[in-house]
C-alpha positions as CSV (number, residue, x, y, z in Angstrom):
1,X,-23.4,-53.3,0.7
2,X,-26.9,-52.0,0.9
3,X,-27.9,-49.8,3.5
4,X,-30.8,-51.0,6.4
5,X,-33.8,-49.8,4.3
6,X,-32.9,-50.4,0.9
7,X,-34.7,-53.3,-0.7
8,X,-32.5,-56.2,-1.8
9,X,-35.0,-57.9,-4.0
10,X,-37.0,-55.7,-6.1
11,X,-40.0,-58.4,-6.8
12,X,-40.5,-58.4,-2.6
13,X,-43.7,-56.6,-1.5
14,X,-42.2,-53.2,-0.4
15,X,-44.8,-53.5,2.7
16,X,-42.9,-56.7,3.9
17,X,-39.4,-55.2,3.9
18,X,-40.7,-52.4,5.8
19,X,-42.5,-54.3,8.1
20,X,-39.0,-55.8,8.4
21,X,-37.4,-52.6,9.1
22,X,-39.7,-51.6,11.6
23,X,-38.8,-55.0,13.1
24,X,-35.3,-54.2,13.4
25,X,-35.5,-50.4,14.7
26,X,-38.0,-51.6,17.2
27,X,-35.4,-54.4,18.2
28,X,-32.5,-52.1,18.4
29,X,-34.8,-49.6,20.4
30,X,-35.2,-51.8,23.1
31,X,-31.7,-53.1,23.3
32,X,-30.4,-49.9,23.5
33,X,-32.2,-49.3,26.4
34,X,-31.3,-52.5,27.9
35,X,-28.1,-51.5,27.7
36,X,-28.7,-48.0,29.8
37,X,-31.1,-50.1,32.7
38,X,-28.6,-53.0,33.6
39,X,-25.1,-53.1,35.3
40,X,-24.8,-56.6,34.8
41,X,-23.2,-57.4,31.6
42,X,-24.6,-61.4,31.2
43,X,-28.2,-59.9,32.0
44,X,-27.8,-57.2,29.2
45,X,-26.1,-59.9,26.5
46,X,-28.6,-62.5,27.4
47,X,-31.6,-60.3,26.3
48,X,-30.3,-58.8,23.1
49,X,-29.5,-62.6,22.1
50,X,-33.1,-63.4,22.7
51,X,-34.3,-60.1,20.9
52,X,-31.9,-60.6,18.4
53,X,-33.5,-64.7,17.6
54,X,-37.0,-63.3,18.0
55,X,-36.0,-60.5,15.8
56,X,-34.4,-62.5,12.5
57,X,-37.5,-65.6,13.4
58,X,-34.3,-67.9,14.2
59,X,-33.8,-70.9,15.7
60,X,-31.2,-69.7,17.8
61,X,-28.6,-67.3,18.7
62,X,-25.5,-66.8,20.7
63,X,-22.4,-65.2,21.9
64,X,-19.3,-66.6,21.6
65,X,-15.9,-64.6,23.2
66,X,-12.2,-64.9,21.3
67,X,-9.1,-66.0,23.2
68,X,-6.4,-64.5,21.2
69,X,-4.3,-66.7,23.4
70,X,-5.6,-69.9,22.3
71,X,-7.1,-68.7,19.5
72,X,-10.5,-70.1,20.5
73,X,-14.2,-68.9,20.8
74,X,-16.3,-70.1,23.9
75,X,-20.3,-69.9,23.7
76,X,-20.9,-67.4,26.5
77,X,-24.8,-65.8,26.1
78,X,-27.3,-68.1,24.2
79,X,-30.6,-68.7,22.9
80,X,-32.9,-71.8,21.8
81,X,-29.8,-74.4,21.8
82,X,-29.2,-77.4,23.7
83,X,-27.0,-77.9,26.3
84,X,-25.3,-80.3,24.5
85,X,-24.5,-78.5,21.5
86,X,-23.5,-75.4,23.4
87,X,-20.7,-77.6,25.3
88,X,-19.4,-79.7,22.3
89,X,-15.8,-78.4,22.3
90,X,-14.1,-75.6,22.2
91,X,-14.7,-73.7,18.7
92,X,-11.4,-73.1,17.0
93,X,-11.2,-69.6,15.3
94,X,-9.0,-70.8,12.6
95,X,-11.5,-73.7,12.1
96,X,-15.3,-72.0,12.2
97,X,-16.0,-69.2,10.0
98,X,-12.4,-67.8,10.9
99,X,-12.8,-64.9,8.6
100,X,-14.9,-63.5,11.5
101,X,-11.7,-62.8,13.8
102,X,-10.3,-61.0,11.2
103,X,-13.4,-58.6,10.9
104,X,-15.8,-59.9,7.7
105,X,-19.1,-61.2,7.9
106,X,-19.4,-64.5,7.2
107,X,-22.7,-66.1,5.8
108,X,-23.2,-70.3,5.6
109,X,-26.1,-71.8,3.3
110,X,-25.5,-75.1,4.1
111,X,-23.7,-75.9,7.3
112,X,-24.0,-79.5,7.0
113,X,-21.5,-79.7,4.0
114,X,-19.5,-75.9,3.9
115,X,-16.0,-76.8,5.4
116,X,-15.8,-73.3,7.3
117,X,-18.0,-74.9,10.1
118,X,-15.9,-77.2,12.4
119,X,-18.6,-79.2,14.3
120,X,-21.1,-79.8,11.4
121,X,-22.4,-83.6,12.5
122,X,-23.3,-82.0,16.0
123,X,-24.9,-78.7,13.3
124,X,-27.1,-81.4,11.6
125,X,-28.2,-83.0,15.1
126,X,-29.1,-79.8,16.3
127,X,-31.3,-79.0,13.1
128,X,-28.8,-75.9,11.8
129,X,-29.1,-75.7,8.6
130,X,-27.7,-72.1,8.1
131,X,-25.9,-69.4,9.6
132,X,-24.2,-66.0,10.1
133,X,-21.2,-64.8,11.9
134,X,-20.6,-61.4,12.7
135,X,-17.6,-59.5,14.4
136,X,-18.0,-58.2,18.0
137,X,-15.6,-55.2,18.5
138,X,-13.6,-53.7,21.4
139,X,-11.4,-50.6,19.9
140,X,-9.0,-52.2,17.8
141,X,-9.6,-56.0,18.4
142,X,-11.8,-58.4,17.5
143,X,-13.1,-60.0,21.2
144,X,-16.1,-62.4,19.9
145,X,-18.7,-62.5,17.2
146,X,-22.4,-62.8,17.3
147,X,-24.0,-65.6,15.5
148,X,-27.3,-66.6,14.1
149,X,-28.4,-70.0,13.7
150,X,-31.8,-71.2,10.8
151,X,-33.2,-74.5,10.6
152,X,-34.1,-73.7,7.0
153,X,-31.2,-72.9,4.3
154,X,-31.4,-69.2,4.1
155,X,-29.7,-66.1,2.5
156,X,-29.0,-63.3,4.4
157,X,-29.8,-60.3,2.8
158,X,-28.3,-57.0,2.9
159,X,-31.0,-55.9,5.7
160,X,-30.8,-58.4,8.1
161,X,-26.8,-58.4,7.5
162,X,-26.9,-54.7,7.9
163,X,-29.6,-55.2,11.7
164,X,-26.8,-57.9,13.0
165,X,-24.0,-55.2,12.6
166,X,-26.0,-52.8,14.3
167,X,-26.6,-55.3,17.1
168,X,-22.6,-56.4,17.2
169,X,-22.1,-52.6,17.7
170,X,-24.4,-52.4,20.4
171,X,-23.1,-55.2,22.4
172,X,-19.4,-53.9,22.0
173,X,-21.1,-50.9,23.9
174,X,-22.4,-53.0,26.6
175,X,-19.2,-54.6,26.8
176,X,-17.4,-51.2,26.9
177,X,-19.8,-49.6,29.6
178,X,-19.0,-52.5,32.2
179,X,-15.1,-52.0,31.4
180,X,-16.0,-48.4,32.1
181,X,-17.7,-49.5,35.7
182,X,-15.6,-51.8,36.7
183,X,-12.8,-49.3,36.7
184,X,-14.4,-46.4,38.5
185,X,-14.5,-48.8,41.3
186,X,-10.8,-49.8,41.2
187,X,-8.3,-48.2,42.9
188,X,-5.8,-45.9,40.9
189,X,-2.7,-48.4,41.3
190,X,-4.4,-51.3,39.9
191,X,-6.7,-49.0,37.4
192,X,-3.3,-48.3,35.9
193,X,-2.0,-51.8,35.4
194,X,-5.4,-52.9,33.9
195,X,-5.4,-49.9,31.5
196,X,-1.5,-51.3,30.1
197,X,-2.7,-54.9,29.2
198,X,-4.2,-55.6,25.9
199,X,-6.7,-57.4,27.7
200,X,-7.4,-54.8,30.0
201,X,-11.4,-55.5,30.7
202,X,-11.8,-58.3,33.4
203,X,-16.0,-58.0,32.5
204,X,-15.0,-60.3,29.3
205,X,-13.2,-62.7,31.7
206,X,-16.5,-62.6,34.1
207,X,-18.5,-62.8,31.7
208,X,-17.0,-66.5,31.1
209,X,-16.6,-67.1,34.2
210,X,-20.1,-66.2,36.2
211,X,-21.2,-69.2,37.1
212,X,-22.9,-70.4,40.5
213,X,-20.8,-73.5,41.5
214,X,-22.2,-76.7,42.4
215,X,-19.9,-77.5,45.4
216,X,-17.7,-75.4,47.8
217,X,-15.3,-77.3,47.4
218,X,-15.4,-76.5,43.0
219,X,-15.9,-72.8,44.8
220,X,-12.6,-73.0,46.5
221,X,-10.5,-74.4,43.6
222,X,-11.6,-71.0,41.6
223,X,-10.4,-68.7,44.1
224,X,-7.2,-70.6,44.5
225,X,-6.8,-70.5,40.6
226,X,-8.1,-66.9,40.5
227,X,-5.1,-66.0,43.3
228,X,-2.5,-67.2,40.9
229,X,-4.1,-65.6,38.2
230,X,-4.6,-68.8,36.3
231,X,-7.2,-68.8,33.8
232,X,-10.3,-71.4,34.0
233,X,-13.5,-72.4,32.6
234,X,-16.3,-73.5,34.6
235,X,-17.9,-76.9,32.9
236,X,-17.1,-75.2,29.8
237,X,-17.6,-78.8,27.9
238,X,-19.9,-82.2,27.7
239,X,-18.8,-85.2,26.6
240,X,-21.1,-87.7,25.0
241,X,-20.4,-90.9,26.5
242,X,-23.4,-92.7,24.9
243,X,-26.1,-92.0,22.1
244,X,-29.1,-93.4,21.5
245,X,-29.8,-92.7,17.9
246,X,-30.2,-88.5,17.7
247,X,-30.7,-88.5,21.3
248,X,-27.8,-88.1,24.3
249,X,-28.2,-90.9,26.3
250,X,-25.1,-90.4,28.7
251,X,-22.7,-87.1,28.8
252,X,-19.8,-86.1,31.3
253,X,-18.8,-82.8,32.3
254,X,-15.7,-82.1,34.2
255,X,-15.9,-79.4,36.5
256,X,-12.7,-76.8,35.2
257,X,-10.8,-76.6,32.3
258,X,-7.5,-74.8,32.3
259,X,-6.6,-73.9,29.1
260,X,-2.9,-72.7,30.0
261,X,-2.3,-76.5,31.1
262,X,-4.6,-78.1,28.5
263,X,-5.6,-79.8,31.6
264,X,-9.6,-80.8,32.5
265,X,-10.1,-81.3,36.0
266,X,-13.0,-82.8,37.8
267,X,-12.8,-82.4,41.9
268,X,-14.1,-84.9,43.8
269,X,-14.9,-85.7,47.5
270,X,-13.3,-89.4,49.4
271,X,-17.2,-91.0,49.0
272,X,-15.9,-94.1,47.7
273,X,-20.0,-94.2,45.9
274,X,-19.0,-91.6,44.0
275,X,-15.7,-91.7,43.1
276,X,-16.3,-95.5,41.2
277,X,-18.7,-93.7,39.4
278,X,-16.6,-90.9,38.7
279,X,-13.8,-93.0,37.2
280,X,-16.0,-95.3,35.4
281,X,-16.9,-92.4,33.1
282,X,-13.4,-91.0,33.1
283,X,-12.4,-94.6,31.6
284,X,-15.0,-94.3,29.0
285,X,-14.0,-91.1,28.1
286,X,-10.4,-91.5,27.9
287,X,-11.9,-94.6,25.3
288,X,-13.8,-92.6,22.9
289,X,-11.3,-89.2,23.8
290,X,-8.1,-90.1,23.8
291,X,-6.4,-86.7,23.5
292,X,-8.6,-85.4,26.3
293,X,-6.2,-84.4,29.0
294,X,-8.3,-85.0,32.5
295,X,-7.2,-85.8,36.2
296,X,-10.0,-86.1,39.0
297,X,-8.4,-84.8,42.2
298,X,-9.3,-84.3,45.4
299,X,-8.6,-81.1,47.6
300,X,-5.0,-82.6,48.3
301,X,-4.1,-83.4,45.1
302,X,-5.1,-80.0,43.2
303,X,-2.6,-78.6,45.4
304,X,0.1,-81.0,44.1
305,X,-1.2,-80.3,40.9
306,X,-0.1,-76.3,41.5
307,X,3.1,-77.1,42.8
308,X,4.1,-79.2,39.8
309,X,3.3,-76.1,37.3
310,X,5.6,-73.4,39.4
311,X,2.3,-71.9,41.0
312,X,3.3,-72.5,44.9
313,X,6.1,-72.3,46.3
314,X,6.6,-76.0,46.9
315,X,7.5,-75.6,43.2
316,X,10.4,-73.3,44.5
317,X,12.8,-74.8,46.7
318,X,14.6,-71.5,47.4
319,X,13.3,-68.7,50.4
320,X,12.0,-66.3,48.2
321,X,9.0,-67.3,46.7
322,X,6.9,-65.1,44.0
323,X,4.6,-62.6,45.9
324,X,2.0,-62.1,43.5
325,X,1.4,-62.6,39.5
326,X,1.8,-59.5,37.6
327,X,1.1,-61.4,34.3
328,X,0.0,-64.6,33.9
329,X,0.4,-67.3,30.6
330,X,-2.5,-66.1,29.1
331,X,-1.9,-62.7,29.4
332,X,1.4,-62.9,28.1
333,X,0.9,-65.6,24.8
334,X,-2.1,-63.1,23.9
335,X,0.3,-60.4,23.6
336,X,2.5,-62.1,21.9
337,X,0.6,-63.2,19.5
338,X,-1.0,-59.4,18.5
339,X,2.9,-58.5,18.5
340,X,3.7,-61.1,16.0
341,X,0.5,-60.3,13.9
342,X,1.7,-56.4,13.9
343,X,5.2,-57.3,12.8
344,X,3.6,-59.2,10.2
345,X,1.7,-56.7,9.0
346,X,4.4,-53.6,8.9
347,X,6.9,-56.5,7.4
348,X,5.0,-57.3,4.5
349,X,7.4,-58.7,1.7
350,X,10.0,-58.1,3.6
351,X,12.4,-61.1,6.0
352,X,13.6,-58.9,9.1
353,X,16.6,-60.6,11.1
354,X,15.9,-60.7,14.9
355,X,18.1,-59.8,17.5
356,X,18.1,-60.8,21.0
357,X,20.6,-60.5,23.9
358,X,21.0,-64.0,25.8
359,X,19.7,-65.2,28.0
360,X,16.2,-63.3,29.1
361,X,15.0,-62.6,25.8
362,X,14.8,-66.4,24.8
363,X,11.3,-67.3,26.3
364,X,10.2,-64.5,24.3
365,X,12.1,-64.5,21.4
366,X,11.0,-68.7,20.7
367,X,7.2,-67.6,20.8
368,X,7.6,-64.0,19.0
369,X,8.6,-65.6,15.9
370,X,6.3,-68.4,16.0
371,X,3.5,-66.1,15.5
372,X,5.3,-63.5,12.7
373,X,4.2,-65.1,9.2
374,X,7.0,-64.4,7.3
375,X,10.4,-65.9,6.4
376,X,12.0,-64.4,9.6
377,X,16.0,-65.0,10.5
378,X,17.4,-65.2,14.2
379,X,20.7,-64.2,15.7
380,X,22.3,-63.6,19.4
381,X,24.6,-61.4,21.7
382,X,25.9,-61.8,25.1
383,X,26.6,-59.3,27.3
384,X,28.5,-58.9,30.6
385,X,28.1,-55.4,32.9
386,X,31.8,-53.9,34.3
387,X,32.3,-51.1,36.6
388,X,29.3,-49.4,38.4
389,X,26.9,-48.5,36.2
390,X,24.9,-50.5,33.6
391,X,25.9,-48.6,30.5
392,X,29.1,-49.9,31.5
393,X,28.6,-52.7,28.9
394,X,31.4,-55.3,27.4
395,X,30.0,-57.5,24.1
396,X,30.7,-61.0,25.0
397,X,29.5,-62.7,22.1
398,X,28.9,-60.9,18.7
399,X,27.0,-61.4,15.8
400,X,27.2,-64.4,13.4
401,X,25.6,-62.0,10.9
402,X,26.2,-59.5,8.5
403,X,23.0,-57.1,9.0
404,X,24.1,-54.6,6.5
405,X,20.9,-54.0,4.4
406,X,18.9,-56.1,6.3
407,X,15.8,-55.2,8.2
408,X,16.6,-55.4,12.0
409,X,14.2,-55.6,15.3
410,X,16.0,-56.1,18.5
411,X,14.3,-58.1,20.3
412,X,14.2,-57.4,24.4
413,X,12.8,-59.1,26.8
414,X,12.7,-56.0,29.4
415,X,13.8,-52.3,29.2
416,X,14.3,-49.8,32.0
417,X,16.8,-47.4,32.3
418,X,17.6,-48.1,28.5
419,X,21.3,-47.4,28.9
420,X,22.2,-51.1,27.8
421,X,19.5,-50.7,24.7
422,X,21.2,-47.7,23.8
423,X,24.9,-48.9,23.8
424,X,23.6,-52.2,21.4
425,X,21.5,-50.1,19.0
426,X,24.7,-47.6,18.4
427,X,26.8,-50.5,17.7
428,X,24.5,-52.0,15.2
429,X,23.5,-48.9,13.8
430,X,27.2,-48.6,12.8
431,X,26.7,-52.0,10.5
432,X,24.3,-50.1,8.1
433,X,21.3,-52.2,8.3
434,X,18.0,-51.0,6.1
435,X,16.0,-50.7,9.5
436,X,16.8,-51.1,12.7
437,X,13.4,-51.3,15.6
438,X,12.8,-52.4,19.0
439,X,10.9,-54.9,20.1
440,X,10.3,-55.5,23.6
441,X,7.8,-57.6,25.7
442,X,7.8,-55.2,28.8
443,X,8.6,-51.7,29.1
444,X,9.7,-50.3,33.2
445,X,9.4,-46.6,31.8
446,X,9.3,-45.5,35.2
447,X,13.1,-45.7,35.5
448,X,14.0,-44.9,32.0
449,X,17.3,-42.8,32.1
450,X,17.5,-42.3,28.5
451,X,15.3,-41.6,26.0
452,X,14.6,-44.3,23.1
453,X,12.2,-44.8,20.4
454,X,10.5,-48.8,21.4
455,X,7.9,-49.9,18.0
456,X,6.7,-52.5,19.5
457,X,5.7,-52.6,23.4
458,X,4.1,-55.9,25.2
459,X,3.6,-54.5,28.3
460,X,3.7,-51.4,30.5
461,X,5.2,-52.8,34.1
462,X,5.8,-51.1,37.3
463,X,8.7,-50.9,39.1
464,X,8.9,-53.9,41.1
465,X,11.4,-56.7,40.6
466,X,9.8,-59.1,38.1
467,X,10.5,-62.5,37.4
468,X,9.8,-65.3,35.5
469,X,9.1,-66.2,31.3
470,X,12.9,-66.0,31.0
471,X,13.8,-63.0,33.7
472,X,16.1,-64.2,36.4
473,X,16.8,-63.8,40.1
474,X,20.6,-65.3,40.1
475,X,19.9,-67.7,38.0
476,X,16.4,-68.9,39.1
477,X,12.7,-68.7,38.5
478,X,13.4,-68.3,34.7
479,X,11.1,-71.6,33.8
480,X,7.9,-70.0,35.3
481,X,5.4,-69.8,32.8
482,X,3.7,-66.5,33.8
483,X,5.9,-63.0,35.3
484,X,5.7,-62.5,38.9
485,X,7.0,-60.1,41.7
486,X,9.4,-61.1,44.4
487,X,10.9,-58.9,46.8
488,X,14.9,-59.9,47.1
């Protein structure tokens, strides 16, 4: 790739590709110092967007954040586009330009007819005619991408590629500096925790989030979702109820989305005037939607609506109820999924056999190898504990495998003291498999009595008694659909 400087095209006036250049150092100038004046992250974000537009002489230009959970990308920054364009639908990463999560640069010509963009009718009505996506880093992952948008066909050359990576860069910076703040300011307890999840940096999750609500009552719903650790959009989404030729006559936006229920909810009050209007469009967009999963509630009914998923405890019969969530749904099927994706990866031509030891590890184990791309085989143990110490272990149920050359990941839904882990790797070891790895969704180092070598490692936990996603207090809680803390 050519360097920011170099001239592409060799019959361009070398005056006008510097004039270019100077464009683009000036640009990055100011952004950088943008970056250094502001502590709030949308305020930053918003202005290199604009800059960034002005900058290329675009039409527009936006911001869009990856869920690794969902694997979606939601507009969160954004410059000269509609309102209506920017709420269409959720972007699926697999579906628009999805070389972009995976770190390339993707260019489109014509967006009206190249299958890598997912809405293209709404990219014609909106007068795109091409575009560029380019990867937003944090570390390791991919958490967004910054994209361009032309009303004329256009190829991107080397330069302005070459300005928009510079600009990515800077705007993983920004993004880094308020993860930076935002933990000075926490205390070292929950600094800690934050610093083990994958998505440690709750300025992303603001980021979507910062929004000024229209009604207390919309106000309330987010703190009570925000207290179970539930994560929700705020009118992430307009549906067109009516066109008028290229024009939006009518449009309907419910007021949360919660993408660990695929659920859209709109709150409403008991004005009778309001709520027949309210359900009139709700009919007409269950007509033209019908996989669009949406409930108006009132203040009683969102309450119900909790209870039903496991989040209060009128969704627990029993007197212990969870205290707090340690990790919620998202949290934990983001995880997953990078685990899944590393196995992949170290795997490569290979079909490892997967252990697990019933029944904790089956939450995990089910979603694990959904996301592993490779020809993967399953197995089980049972186990039962005798005498007064864990290690103390008889093997209830064996294997209905031979492992003997076969690559092997033991698959754990929790460790601690390790004593158990220990006695089940010696006994496999003794069956001569090729490999033999751990695999475990959470890791309570804090009481580990013996010392074990664990690959791959969900989650760093405290020692506090967790339940939930498959762990047990006798017998109960295993159906939540996040891990939570009780005290017995």
């Amino acid at each position: 790739m050519l360097k920011l400087g170099e001239n592409p095209n060799p019959f361009e006036k070398e005056d006008t590709v510097q004039s270019h250049i100077a464009t683009y150092y000036q640009a990055l100038q100011e952004m950088a110092a943008g970056i250094a004046s502001s502590d709030r992250l949308r305020d930053v974000l918003s202005a290199m967007v604009k800059d960034t537009a002005s900058a290329m002489k675009s039409s527009g230009c936006s911001v869009l954040l990856f869920d690794p959970a969902s694997g979606q990308l939601t507009h969160t920054v954004s410059h000269g586009l509609s309102d209506w364009y920017l709420r269409k639908g959720f972007v699926d990463a697999d579906k628009s330009l999805g070389d972009t999560v995976e770190g390339k640069v993707v260019t489109v010509l014509d967006a009206a007819t190249d299958p890598r963009v997912e809405y293209r009718e709404m990219a014609q009505r909106q007068g795109i005619a091409s575009m560029i996506s380019v990867p937003l880093r944090q570390r390791d992952n991919i958490v967004g991408a910054l994209r361009v948008y032309t009303r004329e066909q256009r190829h991107f050359s080397a330069d302005e590629i070459a300005f928009l990576s510079a600009v990515a860069g800077l705007m993983s910076l920004a993004i880094e500096n308020a993860e930076l703040r935002e933990l000075e300011t926490m205390p070292r307890t929950e600094r800690d925790d934050m610093l083990s999840r994958p998505d440690r940096s709750r300025a992303l999750q603001d980021l979507i989030k910062t929004n000024s609500f229209a009604h207390p009552s919309e106000e309330e719903f987010a703190r009570l979702l925000d207290f179970y650790n539930i994560r929700w959009l705020y009118e992430p989404r307009s549906f067109t109820l009516e066109w008028d030729r290229d024009k939006v006559k009518e449009m309907f936006t419910p007021d949360f989305y919660l993408p660990e229920l695929d659920l859209y909810v709109e709150l409403t009050t008991m004005k009778q005037e309001l709520m027949r209007e309210k359900r009139r469009k709700l009919r007409r967009l269950q007509e033209l939607y019908p996989e669009v999963n949406v409930k108006l509630l009132n203040k009683k009914d969102y309450h119900r609506l909790l209870a039903k998923y496991g989040y209060t405890p009128l969704g627990q019969p029993e007197t212990i109820s969870v205290d707090r969530i340690l990790l919620s749904t998202s949290q934990i099927q983001g995880r997953v999924r990078q685990l899944g994706k590393a196995i992949s990866r170290d795997y490569a031509g290979r079909s490892p056999l997967l252990i697990g030891i019933l029944k904790g590890v089956v939450c995990f184990m089910s979603d694990l190898m959904r996301h592993i791309s490779l020809p993967v085989s399953v197995d089980f143990m049972a186990i039962s504990y005798y005498g007064a110490e864990e290690g103390s272990v008889r093997i209830m149920k064996d294997l209905d495998t031979s492992i003997t050359g076969l690559d092997v990941i033991m698959v754990e839904d929790i460790v601690d003291t390790g004593m158990t882990l220990n006695y089940v790797l010696k006994h496999l070891a003794q069956r001569n498999p090729a490999s033999l790895e751990v695999c475990t969704l959470l890791d309570k180092r804090v009481r580990r009595l013996v010392d074990l070598r664990l690959k791959y490692v969900g989650f760093e936990v405290p020692d506090e008694f967790l339940v939930g996603y498959g762990l047990d207090h006798q017998g109960k809680f295993r159906n939540l659909p996040f891990i939570g803390v009780i005290t017995p």
